[in-house]
MIDOSE-1310 file (N, C-alpha, C; in nm, 2 decimals, decimal comma, always signed):
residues 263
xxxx	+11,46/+9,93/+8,96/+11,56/+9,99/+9,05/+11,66/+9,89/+9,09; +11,79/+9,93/+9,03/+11,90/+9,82/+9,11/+11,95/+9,88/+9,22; +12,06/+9,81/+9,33/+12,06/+9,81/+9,41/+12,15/+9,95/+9,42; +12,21/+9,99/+9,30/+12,30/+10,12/+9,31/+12,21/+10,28/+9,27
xxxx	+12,11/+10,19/+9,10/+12,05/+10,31/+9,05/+11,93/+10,36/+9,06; +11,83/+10,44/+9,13/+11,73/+10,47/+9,17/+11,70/+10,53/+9,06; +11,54/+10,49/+8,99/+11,49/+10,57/+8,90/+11,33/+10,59/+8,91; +11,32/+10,74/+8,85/+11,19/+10,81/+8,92/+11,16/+10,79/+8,73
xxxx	+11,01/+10,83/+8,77/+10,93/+10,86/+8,65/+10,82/+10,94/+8,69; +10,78/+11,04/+8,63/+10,66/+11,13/+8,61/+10,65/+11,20/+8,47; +10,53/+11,10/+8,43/+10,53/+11,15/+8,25/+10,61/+11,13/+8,20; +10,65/+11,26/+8,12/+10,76/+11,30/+8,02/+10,92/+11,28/+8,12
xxxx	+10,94/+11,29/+8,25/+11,03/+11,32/+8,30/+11,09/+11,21/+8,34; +11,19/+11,16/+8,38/+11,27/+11,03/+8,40/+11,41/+11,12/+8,46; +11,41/+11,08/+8,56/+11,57/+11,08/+8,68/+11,60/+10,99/+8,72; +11,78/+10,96/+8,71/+11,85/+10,84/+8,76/+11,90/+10,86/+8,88
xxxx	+11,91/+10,82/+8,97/+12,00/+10,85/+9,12/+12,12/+10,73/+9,17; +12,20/+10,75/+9,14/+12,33/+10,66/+9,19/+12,38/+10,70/+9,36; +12,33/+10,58/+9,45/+12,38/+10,61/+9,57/+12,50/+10,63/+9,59; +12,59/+10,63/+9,45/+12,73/+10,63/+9,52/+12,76/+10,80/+9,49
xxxx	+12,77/+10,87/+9,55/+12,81/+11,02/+9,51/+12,62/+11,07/+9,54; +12,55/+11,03/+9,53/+12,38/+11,08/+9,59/+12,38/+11,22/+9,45; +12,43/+11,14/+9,33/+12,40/+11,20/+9,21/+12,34/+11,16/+9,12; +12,23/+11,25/+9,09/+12,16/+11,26/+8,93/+12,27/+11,23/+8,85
xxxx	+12,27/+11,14/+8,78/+12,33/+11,05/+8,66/+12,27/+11,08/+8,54; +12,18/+11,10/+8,57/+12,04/+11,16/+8,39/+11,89/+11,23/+8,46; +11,90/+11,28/+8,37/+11,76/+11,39/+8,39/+11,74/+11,42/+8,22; +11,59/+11,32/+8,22/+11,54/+11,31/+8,06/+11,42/+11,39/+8,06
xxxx	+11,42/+11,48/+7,98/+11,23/+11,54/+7,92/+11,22/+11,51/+7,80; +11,07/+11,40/+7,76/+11,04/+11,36/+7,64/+11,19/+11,29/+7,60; +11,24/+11,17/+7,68/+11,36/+11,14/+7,61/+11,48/+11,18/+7,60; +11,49/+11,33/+7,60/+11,62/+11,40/+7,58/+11,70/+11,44/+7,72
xxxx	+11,82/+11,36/+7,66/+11,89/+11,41/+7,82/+11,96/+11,56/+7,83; +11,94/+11,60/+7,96/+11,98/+11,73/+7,96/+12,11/+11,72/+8,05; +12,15/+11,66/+8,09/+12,30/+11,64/+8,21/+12,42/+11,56/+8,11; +12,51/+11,63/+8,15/+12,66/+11,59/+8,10/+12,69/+11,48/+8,15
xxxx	+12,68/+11,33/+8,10/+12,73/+11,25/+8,12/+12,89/+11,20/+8,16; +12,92/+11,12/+8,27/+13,03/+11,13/+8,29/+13,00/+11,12/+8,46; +13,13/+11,02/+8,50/+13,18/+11,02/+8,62/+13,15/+11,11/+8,75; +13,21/+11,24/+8,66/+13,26/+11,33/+8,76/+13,12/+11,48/+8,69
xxxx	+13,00/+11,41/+8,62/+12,90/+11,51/+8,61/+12,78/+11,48/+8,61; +12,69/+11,49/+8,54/+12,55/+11,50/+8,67/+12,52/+11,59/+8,68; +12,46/+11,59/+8,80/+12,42/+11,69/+8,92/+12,43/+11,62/+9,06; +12,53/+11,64/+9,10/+12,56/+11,66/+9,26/+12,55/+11,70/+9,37
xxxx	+12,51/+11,67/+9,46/+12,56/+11,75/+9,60/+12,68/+11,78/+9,65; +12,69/+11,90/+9,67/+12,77/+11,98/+9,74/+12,75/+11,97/+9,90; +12,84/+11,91/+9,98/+12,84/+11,90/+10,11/+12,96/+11,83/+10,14; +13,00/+11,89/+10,28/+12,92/+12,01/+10,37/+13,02/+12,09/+10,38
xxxx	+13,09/+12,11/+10,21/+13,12/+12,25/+10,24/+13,10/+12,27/+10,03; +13,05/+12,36/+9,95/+13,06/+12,40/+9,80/+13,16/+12,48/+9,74; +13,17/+12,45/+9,62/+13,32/+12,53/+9,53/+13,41/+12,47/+9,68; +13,52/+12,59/+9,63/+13,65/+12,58/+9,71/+13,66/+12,69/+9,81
xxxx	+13,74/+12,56/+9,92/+13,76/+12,59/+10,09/+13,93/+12,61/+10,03; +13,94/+12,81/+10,05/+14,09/+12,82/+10,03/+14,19/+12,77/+10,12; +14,27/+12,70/+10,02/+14,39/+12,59/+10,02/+14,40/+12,55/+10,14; +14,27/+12,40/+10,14/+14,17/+12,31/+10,21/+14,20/+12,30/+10,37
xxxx	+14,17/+12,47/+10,43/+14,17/+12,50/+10,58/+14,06/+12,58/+10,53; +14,01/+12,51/+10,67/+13,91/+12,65/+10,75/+13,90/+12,59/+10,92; +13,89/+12,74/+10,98/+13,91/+12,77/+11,09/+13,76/+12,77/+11,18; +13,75/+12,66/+11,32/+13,65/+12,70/+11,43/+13,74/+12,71/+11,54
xxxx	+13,66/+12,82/+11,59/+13,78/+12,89/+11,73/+13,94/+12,90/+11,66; +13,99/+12,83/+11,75/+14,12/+12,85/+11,76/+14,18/+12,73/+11,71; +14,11/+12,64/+11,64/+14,17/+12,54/+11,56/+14,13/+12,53/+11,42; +14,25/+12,49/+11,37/+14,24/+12,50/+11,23/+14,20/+12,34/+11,15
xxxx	+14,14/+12,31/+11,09/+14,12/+12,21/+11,02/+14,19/+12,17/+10,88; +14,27/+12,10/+10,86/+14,31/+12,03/+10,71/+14,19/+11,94/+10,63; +14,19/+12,03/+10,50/+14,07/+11,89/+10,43/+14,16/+11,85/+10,32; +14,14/+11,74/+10,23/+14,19/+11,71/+10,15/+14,22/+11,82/+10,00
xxxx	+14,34/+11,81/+9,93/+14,38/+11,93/+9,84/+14,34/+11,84/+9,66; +14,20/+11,84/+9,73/+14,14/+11,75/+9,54/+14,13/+11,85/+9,43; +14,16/+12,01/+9,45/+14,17/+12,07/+9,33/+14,30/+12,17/+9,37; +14,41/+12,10/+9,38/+14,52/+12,23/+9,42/+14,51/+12,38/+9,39
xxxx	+14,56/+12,48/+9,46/+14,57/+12,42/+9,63/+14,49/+12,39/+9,72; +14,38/+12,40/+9,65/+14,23/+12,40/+9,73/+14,17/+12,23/+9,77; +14,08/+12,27/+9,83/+13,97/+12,16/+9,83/+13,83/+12,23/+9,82; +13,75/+12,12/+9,71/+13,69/+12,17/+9,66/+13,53/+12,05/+9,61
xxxx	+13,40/+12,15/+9,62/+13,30/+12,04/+9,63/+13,21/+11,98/+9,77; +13,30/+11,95/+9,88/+13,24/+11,84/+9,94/+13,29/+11,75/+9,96; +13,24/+11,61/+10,05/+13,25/+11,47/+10,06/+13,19/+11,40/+10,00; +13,09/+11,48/+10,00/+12,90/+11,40/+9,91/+12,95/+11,31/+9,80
xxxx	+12,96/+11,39/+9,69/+12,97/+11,33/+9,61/+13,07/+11,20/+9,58; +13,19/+11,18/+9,70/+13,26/+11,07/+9,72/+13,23/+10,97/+9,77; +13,07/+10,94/+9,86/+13,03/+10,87/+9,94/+12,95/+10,82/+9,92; +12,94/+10,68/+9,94/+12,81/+10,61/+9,93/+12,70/+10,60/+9,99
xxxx	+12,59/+10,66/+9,96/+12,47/+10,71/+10,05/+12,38/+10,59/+10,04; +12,31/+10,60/+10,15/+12,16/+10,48/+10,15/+12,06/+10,53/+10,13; +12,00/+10,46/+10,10/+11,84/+10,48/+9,97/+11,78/+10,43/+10,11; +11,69/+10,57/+10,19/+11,63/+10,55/+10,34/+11,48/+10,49/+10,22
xxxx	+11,41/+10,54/+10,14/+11,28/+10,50/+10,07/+11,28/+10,54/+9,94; +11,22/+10,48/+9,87/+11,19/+10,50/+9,73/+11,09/+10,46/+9,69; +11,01/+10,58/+9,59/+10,86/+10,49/+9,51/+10,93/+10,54/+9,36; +10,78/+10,50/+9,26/+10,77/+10,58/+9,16/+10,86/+10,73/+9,11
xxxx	+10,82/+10,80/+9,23/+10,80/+11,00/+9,19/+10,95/+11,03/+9,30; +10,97/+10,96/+9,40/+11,05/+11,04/+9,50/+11,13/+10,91/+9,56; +11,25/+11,02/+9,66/+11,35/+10,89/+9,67/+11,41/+10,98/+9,81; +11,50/+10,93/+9,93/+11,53/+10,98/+10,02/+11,67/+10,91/+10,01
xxxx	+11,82/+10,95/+10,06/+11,92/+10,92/+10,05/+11,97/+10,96/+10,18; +12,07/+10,92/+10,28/+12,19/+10,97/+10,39/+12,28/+10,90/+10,37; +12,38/+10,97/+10,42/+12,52/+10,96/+10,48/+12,53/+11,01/+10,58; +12,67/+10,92/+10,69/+12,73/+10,98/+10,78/+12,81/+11,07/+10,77
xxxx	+12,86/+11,16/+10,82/+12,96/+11,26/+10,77/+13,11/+11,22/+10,83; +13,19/+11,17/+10,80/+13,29/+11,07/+10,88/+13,42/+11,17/+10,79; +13,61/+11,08/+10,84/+13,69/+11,15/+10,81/+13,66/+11,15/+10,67; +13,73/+11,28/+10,60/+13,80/+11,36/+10,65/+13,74/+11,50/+10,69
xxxx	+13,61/+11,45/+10,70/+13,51/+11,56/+10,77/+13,54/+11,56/+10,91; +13,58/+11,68/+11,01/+13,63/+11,65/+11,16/+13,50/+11,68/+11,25; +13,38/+11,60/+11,19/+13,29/+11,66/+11,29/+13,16/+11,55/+11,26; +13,12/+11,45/+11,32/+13,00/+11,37/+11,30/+12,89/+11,48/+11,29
xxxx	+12,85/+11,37/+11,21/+12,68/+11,46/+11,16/+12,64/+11,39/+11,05; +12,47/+11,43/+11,02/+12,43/+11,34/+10,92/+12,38/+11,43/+10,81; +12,40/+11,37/+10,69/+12,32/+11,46/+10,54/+12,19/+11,39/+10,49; +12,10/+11,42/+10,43/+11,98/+11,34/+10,42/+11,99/+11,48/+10,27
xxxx	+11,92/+11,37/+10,17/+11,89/+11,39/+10,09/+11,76/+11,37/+10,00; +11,68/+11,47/+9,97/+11,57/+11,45/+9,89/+11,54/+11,45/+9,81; +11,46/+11,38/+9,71/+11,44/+11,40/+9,53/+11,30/+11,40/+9,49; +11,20/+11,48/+9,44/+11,03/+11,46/+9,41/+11,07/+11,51/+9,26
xxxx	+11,03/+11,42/+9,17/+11,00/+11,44/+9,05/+10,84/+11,46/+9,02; +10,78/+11,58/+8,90/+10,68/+11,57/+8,88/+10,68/+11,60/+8,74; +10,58/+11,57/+8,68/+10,56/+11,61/+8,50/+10,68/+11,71/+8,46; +10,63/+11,81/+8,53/+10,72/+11,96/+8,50/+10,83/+11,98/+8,61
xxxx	+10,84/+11,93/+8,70/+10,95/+11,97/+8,78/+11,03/+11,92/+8,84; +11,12/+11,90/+8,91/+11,23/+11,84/+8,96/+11,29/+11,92/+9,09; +11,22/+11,90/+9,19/+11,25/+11,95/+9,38/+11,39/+11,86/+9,44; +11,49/+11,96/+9,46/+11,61/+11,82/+9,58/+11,58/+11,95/+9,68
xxxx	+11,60/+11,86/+9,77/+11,64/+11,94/+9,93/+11,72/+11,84/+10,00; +11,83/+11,92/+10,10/+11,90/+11,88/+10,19/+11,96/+11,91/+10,29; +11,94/+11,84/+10,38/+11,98/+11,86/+10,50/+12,10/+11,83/+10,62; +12,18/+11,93/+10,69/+12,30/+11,86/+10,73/+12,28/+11,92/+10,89
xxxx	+12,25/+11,77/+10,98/+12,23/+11,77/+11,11/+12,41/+11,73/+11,16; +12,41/+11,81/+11,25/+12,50/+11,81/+11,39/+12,46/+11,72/+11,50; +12,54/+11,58/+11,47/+12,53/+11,48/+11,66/+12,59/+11,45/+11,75; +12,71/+11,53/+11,72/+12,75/+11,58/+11,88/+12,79/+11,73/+11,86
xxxx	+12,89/+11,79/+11,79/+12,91/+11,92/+11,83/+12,87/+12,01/+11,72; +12,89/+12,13/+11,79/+12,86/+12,22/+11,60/+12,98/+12,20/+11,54; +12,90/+12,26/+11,44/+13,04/+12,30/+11,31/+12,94/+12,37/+11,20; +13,07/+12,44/+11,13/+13,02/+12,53/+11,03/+13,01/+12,43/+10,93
xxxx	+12,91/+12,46/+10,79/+12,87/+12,39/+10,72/+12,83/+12,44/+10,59; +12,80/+12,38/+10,48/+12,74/+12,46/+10,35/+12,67/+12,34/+10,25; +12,58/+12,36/+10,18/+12,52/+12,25/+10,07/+12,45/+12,32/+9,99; +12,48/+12,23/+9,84/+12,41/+12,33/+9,74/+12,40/+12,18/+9,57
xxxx	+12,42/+12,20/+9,52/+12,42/+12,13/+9,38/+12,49/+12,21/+9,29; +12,50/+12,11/+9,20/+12,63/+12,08/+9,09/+12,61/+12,04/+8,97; +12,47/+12,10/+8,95/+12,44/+12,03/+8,81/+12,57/+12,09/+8,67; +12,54/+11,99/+8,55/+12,62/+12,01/+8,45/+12,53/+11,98/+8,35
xxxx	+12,40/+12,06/+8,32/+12,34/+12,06/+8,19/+12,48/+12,08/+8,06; +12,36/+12,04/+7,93/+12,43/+12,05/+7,86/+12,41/+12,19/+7,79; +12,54/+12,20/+7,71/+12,52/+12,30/+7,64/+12,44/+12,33/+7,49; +12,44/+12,21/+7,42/+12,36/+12,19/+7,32/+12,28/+12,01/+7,33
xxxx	+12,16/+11,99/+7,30/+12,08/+11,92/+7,33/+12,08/+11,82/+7,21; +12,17/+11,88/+7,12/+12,14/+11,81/+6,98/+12,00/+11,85/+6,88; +11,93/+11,88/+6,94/+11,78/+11,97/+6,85/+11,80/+12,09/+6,80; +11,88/+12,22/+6,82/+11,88/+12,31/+6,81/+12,01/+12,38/+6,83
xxxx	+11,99/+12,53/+6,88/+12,10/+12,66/+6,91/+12,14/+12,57/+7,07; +12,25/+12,61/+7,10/+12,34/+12,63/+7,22/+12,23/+12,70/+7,36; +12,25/+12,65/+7,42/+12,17/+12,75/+7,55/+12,18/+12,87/+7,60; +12,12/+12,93/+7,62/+12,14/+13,12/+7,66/+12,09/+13,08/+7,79
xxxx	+12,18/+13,17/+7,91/+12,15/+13,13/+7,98/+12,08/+13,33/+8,03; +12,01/+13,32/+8,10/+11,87/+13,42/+8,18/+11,88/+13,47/+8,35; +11,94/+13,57/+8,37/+11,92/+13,58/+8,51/+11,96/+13,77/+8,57; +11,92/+13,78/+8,65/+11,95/+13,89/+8,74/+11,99/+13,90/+8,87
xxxx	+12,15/+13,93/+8,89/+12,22/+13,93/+9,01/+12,23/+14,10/+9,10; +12,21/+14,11/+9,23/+12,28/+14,16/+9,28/+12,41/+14,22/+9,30; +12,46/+14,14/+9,31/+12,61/+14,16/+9,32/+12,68/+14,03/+9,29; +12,78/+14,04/+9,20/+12,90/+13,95/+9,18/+13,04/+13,94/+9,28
xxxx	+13,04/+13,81/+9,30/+13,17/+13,81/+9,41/+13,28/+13,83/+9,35; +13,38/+13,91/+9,37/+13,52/+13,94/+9,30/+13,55/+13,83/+9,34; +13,66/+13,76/+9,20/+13,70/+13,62/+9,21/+13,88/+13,70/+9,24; +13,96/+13,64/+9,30/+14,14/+13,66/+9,30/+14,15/+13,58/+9,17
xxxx	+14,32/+13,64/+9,20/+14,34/+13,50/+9,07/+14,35/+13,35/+9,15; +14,35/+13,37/+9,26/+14,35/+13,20/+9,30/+14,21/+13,12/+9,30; +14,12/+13,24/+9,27/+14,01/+13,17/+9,22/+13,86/+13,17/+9,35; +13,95/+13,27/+9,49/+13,89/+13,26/+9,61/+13,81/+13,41/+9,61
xxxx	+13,71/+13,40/+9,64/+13,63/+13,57/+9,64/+13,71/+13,67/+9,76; +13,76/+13,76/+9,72/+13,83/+13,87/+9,77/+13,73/+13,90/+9,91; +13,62/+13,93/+9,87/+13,52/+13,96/+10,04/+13,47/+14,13/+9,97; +13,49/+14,14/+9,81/+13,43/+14,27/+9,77/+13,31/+14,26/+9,67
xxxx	+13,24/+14,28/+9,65/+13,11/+14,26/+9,64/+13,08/+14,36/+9,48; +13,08/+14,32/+9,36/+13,06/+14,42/+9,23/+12,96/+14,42/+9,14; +12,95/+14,52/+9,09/+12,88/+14,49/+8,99/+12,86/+14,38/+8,90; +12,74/+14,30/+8,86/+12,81/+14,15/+8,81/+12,86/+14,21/+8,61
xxxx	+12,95/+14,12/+8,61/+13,02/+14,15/+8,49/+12,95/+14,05/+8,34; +12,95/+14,06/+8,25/+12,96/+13,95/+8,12/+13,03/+13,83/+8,17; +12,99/+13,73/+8,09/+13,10/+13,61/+8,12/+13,18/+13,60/+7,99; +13,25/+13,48/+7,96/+13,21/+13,36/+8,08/+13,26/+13,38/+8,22
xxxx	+13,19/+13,30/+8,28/+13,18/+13,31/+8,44/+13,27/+13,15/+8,47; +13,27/+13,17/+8,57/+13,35/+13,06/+8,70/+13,29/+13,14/+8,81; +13,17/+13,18/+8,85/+13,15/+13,30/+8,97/+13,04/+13,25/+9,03; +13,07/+13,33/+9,15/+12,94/+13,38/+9,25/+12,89/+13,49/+9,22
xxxx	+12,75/+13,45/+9,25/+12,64/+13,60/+9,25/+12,54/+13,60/+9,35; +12,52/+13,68/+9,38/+12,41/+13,73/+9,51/+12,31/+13,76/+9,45; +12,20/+13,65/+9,51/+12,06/+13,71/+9,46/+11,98/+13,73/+9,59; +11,91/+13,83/+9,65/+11,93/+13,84/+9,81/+11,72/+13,78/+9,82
xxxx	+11,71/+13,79/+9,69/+11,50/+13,77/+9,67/+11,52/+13,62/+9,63; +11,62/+13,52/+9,59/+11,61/+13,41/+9,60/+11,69/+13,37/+9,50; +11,73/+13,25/+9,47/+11,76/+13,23/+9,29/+11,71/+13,23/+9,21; +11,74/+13,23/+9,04/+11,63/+13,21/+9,00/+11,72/+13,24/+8,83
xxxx	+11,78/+13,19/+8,80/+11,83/+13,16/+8,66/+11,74/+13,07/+8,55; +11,75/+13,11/+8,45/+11,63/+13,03/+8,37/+11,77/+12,97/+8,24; +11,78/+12,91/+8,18/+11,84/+12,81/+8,10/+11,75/+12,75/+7,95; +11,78/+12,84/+7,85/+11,67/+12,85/+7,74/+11,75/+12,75/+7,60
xxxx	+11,73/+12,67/+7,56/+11,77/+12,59/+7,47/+11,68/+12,62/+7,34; +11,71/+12,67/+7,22/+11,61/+12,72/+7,13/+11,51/+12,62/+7,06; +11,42/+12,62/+7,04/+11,32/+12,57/+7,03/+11,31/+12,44/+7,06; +11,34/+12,44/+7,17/+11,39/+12,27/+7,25/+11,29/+12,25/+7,43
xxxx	+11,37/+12,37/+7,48/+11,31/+12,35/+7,62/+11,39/+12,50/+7,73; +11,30/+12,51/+7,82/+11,33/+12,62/+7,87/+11,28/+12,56/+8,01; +11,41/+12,58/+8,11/+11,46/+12,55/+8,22/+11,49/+12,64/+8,39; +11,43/+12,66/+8,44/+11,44/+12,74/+8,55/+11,51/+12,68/+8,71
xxxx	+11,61/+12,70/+8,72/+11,66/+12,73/+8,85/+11,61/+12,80/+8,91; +11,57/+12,73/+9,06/+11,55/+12,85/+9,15/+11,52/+12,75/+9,31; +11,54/+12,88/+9,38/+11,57/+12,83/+9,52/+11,56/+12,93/+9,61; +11,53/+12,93/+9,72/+11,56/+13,06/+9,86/+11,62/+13,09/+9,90
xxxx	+11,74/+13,03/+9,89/+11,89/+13,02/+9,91/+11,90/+13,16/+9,80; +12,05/+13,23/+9,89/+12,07/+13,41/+9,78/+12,19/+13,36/+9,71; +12,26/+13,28/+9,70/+12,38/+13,21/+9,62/+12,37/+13,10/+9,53; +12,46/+13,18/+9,41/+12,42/+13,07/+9,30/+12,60/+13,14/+9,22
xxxx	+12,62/+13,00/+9,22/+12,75/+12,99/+9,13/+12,74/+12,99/+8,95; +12,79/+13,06/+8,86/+12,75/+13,03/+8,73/+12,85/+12,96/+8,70; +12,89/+12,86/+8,62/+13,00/+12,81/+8,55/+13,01/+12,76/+8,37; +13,06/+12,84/+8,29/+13,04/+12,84/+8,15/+13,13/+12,82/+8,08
xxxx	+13,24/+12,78/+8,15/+13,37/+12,85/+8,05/+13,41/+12,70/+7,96; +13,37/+12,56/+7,97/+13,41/+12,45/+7,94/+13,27/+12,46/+7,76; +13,32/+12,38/+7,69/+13,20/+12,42/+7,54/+13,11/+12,27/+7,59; +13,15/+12,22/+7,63/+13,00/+12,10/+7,68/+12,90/+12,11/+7,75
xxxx	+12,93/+12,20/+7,81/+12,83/+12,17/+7,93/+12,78/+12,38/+8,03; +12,72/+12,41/+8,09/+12,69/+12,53/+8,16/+12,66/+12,47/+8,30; +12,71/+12,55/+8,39/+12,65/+12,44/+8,54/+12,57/+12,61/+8,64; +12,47/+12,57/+8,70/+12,38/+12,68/+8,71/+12,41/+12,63/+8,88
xxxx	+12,44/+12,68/+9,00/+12,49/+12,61/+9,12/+12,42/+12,70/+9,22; +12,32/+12,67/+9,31/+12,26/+12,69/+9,42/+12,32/+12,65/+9,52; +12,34/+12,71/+9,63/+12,40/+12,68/+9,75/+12,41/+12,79/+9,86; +12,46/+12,74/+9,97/+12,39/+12,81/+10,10/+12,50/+12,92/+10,15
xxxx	+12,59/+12,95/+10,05/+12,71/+13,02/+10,09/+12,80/+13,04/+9,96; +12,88/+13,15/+9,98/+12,96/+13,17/+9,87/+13,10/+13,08/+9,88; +13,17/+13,05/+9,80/+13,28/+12,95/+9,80/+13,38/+13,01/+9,91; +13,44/+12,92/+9,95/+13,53/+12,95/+10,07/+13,39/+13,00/+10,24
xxxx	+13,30/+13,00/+10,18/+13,21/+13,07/+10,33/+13,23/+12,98/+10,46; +13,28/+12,83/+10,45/+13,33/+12,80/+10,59/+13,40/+12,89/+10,66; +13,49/+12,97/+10,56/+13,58/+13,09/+10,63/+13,47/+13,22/+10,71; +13,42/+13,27/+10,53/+13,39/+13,38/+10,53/+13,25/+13,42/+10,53
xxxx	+13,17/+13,31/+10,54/+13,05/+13,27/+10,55/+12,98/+13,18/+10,67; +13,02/+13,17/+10,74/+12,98/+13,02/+10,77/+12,85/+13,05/+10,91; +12,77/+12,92/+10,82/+12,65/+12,89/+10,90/+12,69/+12,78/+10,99; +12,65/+12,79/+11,10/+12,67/+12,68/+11,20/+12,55/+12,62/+11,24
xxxx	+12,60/+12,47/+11,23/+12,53/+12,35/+11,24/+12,48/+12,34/+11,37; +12,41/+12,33/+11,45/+12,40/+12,26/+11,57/+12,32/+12,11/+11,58; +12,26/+12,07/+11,75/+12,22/+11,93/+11,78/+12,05/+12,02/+11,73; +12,00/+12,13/+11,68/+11,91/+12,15/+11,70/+11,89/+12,30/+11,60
xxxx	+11,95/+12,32/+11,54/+11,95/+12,38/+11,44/+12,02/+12,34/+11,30; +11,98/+12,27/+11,20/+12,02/+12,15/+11,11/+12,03/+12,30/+11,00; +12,07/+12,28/+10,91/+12,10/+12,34/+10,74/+12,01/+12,25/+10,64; +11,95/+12,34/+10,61/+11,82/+12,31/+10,52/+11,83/+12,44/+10,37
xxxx	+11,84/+12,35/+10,27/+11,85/+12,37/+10,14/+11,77/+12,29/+10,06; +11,72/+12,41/+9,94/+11,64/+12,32/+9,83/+11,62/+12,38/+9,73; +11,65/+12,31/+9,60/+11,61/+12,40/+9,47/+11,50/+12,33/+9,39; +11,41/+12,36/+9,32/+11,36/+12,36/+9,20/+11,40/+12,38/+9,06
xxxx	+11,40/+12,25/+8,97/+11,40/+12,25/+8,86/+11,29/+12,27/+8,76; +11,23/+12,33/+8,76/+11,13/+12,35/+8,65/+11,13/+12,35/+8,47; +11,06/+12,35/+8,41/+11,05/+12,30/+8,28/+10,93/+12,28/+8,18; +10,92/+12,42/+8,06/+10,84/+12,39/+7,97/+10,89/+12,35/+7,87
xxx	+10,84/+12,27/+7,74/+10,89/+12,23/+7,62/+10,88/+12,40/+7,51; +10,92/+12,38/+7,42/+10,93/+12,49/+7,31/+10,89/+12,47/+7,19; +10,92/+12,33/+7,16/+10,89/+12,29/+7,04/+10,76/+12,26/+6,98
């Protein structure tokens, strides 16, 4: 373990953790990497807000907040992944990470992040406490599997949604609720019994998302990569969503990676 890259091992399974961004860097089964390499991919946290905060306001009471415009006009993602987190413990199998929540976040508070690797599975959870005032809030992940693994077919991805969030063209969910449609996707979907997307690589490996959390973003439309996105609100939900943080009511999120081989 160097002082930046945390790495877990169970069996077959191997995960990298870079404190800086509190992002999976690689996630190997039997050697084969399944994450889009690259800077800006992984699997990330989303905090403490996911997708895009339309055109980077959102409103408590009677004041409006400015966040940064990192995907015009929007802001979009979080701070997480900009910030350098501290490695609270680490063994073998599991790893614990925080951050302060500081500018251009307008509200102190702390994120704590969790990682348990086992043979077959792959657990994060996280949590975003309030230390002086509330504020609304949201966290979720950002993985960027790949779309072909090099062994076989392209990945089909597996799921059943409730409802699809109507996207605008600015890319912000209207607040109307549809039938979910074919992709490719850039979308939100409502799963209200939990998440639970499965990610099937042909005779390679078969992948399940899932979580408690009723929101899951699909993202497909790029040919490298498919991103399968859990999180505790629909994009823009600081607005139109928003769970509030308190000194005593914290935001608690967690997904499951699971994983059998095929071959």
């Amino acid at each position: 373990m160097s002082n930046d890259i945390t790495r877990l091992t169970a069996g077959p399974a191997e995960v990298a953790v870079d404190r800086h961004g509190g992002t999976l860097t690689s996630l190997k089964i039997h050697g084969t990497e399944l994450l889009r390499q690259g800077d800006k991919y992984g699997c990330f946290p989303m905090v403490p807000w996911c997708g895009r905060t339309a055109y980077a306001r959102f409103r408590t009471g009677d004041q409006v907040h400015q966040l940064p415009v990192n995907h015009p006009p929007h802001a979009i993602h979080g701070t997480g992944r900009d910030t350098s987190w501290r490695t609270v413990k680490a063994d073998d199998t599991s790893a614990v990470f925080t951050y302060d929540l500081a500018e251009p976040w307008p509200y102190p508070g702390r994120v704590t992040q969790t990682v348990e690797l086992t043979e077959d599975s792959l657990t994060l959870a996280m949590g975003v406490e309030a230390t002086a005032d509330s504020f609304p809030a949201q966290a979720g992940w950002h993985p960027w599997f790949l779309r072909n693994l090099g062994t076989g077919g392209d990945v089909r991805l597996g799921f059943s949604a409730a409802w699809q969030e109507e996207r605008g063209e600015d890319h912000i969910p209207t607040g109307r609720r549809i039938e979910p449609r074919p992709g490719p996707w850039d979308d939100c979907f409502g799963m209200p019994e939990g998440v639970k997307v499965t990610l099937t690589w042909p005779d390679a490996l078969e992948l399940t998302v899932s979580s408690r959390t009723e929101w899951v973003v699909i993202y497909d439309e790029q040919e490298a990569a498919v991103c399968v996105e859990p999180q505790s609100g629909p994009p823009n939900g600081l607005n139109t969503h928003p769970r509030l943080v308190t000194p005593i009511d914290p935001l608690e999120i967690s997904t499951t990676f699971t994983w059998r081989t095929l071959a």
